[in-house]
C-alpha positions as CSV (number, residue, x, y, z in Angstrom):
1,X,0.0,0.0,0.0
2,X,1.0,3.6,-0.7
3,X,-0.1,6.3,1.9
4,X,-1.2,9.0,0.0
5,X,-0.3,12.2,2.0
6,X,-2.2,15.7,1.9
7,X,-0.4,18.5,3.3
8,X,-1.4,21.8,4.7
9,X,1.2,24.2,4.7
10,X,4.3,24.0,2.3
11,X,6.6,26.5,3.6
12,X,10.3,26.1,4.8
13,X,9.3,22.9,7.1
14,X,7.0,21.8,4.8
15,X,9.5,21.4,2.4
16,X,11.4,19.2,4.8
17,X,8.6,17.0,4.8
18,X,8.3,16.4,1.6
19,X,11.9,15.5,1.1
20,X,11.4,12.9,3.7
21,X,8.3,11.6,2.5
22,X,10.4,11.3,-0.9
23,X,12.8,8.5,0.6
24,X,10.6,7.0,2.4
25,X,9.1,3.5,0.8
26,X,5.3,3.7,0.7
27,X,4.9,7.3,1.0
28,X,3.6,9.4,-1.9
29,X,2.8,13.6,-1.1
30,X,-0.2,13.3,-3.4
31,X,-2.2,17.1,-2.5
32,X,-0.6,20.4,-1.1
33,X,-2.3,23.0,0.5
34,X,-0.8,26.8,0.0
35,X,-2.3,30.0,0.2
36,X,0.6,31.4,-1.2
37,X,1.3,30.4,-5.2
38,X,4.8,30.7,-4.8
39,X,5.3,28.0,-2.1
40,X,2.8,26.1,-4.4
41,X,4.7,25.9,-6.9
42,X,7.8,24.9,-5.3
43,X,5.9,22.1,-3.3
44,X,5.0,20.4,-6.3
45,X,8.5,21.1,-7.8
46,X,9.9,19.0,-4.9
47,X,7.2,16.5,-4.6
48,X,9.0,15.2,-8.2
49,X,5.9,16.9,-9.6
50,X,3.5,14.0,-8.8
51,X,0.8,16.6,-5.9
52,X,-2.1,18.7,-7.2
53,X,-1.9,22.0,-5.2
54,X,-4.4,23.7,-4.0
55,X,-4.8,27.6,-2.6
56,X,-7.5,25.9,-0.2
57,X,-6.7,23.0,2.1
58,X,-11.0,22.4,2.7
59,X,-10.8,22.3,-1.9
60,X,-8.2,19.7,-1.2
61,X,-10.3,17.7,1.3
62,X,-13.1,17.3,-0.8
63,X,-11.7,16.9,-4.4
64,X,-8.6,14.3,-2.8
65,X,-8.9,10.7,-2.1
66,X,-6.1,11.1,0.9
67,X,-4.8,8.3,3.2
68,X,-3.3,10.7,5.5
69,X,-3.0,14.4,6.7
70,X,0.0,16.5,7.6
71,X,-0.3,20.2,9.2
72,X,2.7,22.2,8.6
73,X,0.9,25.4,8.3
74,X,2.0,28.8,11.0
75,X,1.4,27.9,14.4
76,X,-1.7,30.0,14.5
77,X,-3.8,28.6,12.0
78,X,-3.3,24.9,13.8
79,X,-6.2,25.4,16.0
80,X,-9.1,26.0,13.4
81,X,-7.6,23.8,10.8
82,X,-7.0,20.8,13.4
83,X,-11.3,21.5,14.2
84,X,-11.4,20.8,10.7
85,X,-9.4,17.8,10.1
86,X,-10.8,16.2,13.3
87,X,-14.5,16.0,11.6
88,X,-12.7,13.3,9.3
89,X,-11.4,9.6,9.6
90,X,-7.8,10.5,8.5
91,X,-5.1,10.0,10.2
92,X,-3.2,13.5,11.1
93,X,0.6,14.4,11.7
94,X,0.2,18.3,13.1
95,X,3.4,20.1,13.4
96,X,4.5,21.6,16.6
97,X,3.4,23.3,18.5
98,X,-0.5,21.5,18.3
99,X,-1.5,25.1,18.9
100,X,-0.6,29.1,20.5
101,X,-2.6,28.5,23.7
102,X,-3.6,25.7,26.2
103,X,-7.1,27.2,26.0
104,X,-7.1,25.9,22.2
105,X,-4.8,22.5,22.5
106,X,-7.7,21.4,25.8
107,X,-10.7,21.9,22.9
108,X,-8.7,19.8,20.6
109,X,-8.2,17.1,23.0
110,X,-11.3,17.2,23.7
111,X,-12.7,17.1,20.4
112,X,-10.4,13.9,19.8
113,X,-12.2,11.8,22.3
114,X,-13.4,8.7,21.1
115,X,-11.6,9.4,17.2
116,X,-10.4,6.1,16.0
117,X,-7.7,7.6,13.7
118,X,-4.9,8.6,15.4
119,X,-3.5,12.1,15.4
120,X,0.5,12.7,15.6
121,X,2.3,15.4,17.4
122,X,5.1,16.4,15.8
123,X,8.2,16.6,18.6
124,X,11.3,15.3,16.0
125,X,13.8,16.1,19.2
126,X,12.5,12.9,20.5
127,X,14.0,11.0,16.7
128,X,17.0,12.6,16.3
129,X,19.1,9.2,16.5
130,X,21.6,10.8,19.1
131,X,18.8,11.6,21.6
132,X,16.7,8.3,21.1
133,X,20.3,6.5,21.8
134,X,20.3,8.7,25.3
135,X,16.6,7.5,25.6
136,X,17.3,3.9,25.2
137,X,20.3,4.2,27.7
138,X,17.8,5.5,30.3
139,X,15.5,3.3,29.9
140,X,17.7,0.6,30.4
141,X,18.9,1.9,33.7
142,X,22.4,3.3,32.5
143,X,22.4,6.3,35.0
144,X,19.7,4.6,37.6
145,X,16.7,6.4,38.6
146,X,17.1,10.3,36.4
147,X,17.3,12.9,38.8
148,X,17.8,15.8,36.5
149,X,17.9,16.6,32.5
150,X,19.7,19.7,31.5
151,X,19.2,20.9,27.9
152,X,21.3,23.6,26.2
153,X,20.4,24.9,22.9
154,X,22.7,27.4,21.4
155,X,22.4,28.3,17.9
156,X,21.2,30.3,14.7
157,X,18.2,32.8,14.7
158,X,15.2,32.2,13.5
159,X,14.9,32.0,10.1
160,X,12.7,34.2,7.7
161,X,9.2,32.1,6.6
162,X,6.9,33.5,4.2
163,X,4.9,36.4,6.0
164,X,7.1,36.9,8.7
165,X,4.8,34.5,10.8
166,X,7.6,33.9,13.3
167,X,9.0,37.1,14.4
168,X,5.6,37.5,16.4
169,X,4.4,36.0,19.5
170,X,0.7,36.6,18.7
171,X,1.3,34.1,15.6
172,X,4.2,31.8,17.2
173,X,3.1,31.4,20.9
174,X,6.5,33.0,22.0
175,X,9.7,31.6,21.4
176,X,9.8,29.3,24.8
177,X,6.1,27.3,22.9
178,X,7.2,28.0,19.0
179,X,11.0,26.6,19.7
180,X,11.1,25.2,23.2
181,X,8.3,22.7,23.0
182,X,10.5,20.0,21.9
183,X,12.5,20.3,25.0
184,X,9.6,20.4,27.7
185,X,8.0,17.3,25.7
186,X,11.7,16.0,25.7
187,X,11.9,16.2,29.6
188,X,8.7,15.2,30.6
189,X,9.5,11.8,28.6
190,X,13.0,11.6,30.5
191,X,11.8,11.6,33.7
192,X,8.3,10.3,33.2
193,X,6.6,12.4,35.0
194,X,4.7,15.8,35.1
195,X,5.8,20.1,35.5
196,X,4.5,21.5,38.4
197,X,6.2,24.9,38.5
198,X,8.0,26.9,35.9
199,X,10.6,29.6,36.4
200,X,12.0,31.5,33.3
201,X,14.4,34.5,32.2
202,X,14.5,35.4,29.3
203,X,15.0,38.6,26.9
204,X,15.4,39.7,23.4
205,X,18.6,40.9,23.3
206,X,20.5,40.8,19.8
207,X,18.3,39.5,17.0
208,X,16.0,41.2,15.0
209,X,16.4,44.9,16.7
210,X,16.4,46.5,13.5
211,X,13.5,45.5,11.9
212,X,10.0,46.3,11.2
213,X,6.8,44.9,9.7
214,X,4.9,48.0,8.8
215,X,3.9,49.5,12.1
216,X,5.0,46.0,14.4
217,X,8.4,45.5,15.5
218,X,9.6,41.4,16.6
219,X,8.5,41.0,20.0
220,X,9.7,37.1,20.5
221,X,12.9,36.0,23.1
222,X,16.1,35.0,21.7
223,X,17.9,33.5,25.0
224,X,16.7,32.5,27.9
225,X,17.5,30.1,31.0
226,X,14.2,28.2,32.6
227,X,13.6,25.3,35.0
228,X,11.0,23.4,35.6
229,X,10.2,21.1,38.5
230,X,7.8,18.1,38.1
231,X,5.9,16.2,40.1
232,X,8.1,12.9,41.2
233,X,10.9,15.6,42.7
234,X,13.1,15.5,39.6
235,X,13.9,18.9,37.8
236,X,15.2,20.2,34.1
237,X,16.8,22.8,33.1
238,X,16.9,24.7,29.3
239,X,19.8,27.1,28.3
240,X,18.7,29.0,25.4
241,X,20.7,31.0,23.1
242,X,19.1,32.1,19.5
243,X,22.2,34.1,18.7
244,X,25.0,31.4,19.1
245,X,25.7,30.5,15.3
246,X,29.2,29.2,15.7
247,X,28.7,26.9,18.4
248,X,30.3,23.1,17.4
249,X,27.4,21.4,19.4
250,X,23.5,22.7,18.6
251,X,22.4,21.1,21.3
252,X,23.7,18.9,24.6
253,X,20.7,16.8,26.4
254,X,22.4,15.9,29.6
255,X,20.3,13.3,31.7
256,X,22.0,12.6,35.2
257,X,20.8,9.8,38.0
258,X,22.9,8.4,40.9
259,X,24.7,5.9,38.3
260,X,25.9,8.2,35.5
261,X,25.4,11.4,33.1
262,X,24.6,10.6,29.3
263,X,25.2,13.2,26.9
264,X,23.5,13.4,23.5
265,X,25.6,15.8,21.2
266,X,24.0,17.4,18.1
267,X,25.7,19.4,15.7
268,X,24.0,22.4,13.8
269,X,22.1,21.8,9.9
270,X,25.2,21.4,8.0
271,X,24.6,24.9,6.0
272,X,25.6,26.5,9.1
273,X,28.8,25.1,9.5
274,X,32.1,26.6,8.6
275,X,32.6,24.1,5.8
276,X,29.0,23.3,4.6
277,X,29.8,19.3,5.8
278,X,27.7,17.4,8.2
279,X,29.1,16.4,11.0
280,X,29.0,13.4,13.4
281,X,26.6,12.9,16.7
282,X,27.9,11.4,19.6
283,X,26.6,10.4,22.8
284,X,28.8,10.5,26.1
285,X,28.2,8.2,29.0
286,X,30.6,9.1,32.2
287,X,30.3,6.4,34.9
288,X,30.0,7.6,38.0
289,X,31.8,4.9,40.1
290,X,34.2,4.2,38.2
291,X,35.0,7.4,36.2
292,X,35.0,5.8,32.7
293,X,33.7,7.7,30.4
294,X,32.7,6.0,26.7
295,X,32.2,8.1,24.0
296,X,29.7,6.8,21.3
297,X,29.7,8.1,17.7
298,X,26.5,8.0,16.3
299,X,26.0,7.3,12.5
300,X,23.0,8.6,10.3
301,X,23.1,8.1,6.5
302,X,24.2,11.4,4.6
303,X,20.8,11.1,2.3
304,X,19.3,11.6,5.2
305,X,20.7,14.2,6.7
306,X,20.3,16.2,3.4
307,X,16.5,16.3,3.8
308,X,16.5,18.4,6.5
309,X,17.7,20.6,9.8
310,X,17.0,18.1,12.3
311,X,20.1,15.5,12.4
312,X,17.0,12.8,10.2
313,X,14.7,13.0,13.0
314,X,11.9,14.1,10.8
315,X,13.0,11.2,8.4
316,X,12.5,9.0,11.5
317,X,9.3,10.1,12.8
318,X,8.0,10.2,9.2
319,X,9.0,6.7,9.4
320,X,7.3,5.4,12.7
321,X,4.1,7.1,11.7
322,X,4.2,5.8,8.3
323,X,3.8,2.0,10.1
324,X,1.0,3.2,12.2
325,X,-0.6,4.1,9.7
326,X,0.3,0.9,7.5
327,X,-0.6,-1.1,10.6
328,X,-4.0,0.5,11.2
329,X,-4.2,0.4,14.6
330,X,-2.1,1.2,17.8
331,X,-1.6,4.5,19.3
332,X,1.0,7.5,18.2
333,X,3.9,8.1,20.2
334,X,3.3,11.4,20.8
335,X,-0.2,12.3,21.8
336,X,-2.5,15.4,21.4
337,X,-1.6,15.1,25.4
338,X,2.2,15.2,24.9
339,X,1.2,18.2,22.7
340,X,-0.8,20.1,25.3
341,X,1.0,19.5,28.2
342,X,4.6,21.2,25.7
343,X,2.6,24.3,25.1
344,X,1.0,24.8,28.7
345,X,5.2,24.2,29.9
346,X,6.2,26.8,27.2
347,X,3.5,29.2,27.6
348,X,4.0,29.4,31.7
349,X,7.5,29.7,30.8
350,X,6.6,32.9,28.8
351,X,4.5,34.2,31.4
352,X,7.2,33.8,34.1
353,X,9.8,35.8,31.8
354,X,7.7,38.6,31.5
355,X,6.6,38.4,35.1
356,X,9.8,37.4,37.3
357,X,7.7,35.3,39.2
358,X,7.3,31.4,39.2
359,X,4.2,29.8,37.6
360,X,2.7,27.3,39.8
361,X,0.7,24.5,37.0
């Protein structure tokens, strides 16, 4: 069987997705979904030319024989599209983050209940085949019981999208729900187990000073520090830096329990480093008792890497949600849940920047 894919949305991350979808066996982007001609156009040129396009996604819904939906539109138009795609018996892969507020991500678990299709959150941090090796090393036991999960993120600026979607918090959520809701999805699944309180600090400091969108000037973070307590006494911490370009590692996901730290070590999308080259993962485990310290290279096929800025974690979620779908039955691996509980983390963390003040959840 092919799973014929209809996608709303075709800008810079949608065409990630559809260079995935294009290595992936069984996979075939058959509709896209643009308002804007231009990204049209392109979407079809990198779908091999095999999708119709569409200015209107509800045109493309009713004229499409689809196996399968994919939302990759802004973050703000997720909330009235999802109420759309809910009313049918597709299965949907929605982009992070599911929506701008908690308000809208509780109506659209609650319009989910008792759905039989499943419907995907998108949190590729979880896939990126450094970080699901730290995963596997903590579920296994490697550092005992986690204790803590310290995340540092320290690289380029947001990029310019079509519209200039992203340079807003009205439209993105803020920065700590647009960006960050990988990471507070990322460290609830560490330590299994729920935020209760959220402290954040945050500014925009260096990015995007100088510009203007007719009367509106960008109003989103670029760095911040936050932690975030949950519920079984364990803690995380984020170190955020949108300014940090030249940094070798994009990210470090430290987990640490009484037995040992694991390190998962991503570099940046390969455009951004000084030779245009990809560059090798690793993951670090340092024993605590007896002060070994092994050093695991991590290896992801180049063609994969090439279709995107996530180390092939969109290539591997693709992946696992292509055999759920194939399978039809079982239950995503990242909820509508998982989605709300990302944004509520990311929008108290927004709310306690601006504040100074802890938010209790």
């Amino acid at each position: 069987m092919t799973i014929r894919y209809g996608l709303i949305g075709s800008g810079m991350m949608g065409q990630e997705h559809i260079r995935n979808l294009n290595l992936l066996e069984g996979c075939q982007v058959a509709a896209i979904a643009d308002p804007d001609a231009d990204m049209r156009a392109l979407s079809v040129e990198t779908a091999l030319g095999a999708a119709n396009s569409y200015a209107n996604y509800k045109d493309m819904l009713s004229q499409e024989k689809l196996d399968a939906l994919l939302v990759v539109s802004p973050n703000d138009t997720h909330h009235a599209i999802m109420l759309d795609l809910l009313e049918t018996d597709l299965p949907i892969l929605c982009e992070k983050p599911l929506c701008t507020t908690t308000s809208d991500c509780k109506q659209l678990v609650a319009k989910a209940q008792g759905r039989n299709a499943p419907v995907w959150v998108t949190m590729e941090y979880r896939y990126m085949p450094p970080v699901a090796r730290m995963l596997d090393e903590v579920n296994a036991g490697t550092v005992g019981k986690p204790v803590m999960i310290a995340i540092k993120e320290h690289r380029f600026p947001f990029l310019p999208k079509v519209g200039d979607w992203n340079r807003f918090n009205a439209r993105t959520g803020g920065t700590l729900v647009e960006k960050c809701c990988h990471f507070w999805d990322l460290m609830r699944l560490t330590l299994k187990s729920n935020p209760v309180r959220v402290y954040a600090s945050g500014n925009m400091d260096v990015n995007f000073l100088d510009e203007t969108y007719g009367d509106q000037k960008p109003d989103i973070l670029d760095n911040a520090f936050v932690i975030v307590d949950f519920e079984n006494g364990t803690r995380g911490m984020l170190d955020l830096c949108m300014f940090a370009e030249g940094s070798y590692w994009q990210e470090i996901v430290s987990v640490t329990g009484p037995k040992a730290r694991i390190d998962a070590k991503v570099p940046g999308p390969a455009r951004f480093s000084v030779d245009g080259k990809e560059r090798q993962s690793e993951v670090e485990i340092s024993h605590r008792e007896t002060k070994q310290v092994d050093v695991i290279p991590i290896e992801v096929d180049h063609e994969i890497l090439g279709a995107g800025d996530h180390h092939g974690s969109t290539y591997f979620q693709h992946q696992k949600f292509r055999d759920l779908v194939l399978a039809g039955k079982g239950q995503p691996e990242v909820t509508l849940e998982d989605g709300l509980w990302s944004v509520l983390v990311g929008e108290a963390a927004e709310q306690s920047a601006r504040s100074g003040q802890a938010v209790e959840l």
